[in-house]
N, C-alpha and C positions, 0 to 999 in steps of 0.2 A: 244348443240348437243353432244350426247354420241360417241366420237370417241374409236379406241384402245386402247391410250393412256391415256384418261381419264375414263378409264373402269380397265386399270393395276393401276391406281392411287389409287381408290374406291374400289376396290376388298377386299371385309371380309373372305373370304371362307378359308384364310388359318390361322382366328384368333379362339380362344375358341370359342366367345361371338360374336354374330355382334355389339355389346356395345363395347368392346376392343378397346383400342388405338392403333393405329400402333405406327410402332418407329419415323416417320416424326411426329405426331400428338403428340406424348407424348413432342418433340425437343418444338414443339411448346408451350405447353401448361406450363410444368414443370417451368421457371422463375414464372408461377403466382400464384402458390401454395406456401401461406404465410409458413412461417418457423415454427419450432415447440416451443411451449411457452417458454421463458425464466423461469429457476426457477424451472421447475419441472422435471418428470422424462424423458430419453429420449424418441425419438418416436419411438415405437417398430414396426408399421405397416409399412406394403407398400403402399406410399401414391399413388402408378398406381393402385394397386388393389382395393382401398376406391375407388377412381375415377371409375372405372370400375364398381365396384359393384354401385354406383348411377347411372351411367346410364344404368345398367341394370333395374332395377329400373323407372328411367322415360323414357326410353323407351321402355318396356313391359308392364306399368304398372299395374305389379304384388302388391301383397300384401309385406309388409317388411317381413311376417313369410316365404313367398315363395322363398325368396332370396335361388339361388342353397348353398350347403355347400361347394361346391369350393374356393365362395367368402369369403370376408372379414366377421366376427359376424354380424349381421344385426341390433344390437346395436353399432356396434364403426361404421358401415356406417351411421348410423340414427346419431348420435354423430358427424358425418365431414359434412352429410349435411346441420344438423341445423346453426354449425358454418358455415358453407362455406356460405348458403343463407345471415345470417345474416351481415357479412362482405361484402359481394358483389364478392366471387371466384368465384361462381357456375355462374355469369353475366359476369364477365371475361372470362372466359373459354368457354363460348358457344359464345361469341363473336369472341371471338381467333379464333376458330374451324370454 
């Protein structure tokens, strides 16, 4: 049942995106976003915004060309979800959540 208090909980209207993590949800989710490769270059993106931009993503389901240009390239998100599917974050994270 939708009370006040779980209505101040769910509340998107003061994020960009209704895809957006709040700052509870990112608390929660961040330990499970694997580390960035050993050995190579560092990692330059924001991994909230890869996040953000995939679920804008599967849930709009827009085309990858229609990704807003706010987000992340719509190659380095296509690039974190194929890893992410592949390892099992993106199954993590919607579990989490």
């Amino acid at each position: 049942m939708w009370t006040n208090e779980h209505r101040g909980r769910y509340d998107r209207s003061g994020l960009r995106y209704p895809s957006d993590l709040t700052d509870e949800e990112w608390r929660i989710i961040s330990p499970l976003i694997p580390p960035a490769k050993r050995g190579g270059n560092k990692r330059t993106v924001v991994v909230r915004e890869i996040r953000g931009g995939l679920m804008y993503i599967l849930g709009t389901g827009c085309q990858w060309a229609s990704l807003p240009k706010d987000l992340q390239p719509r190659s380095t998100v296509n690039d974190y979800f194929c890893r992410w599917t592949h390892d099992g974050t993106l199954d993590r994270i919607h579990h989490a959540l």
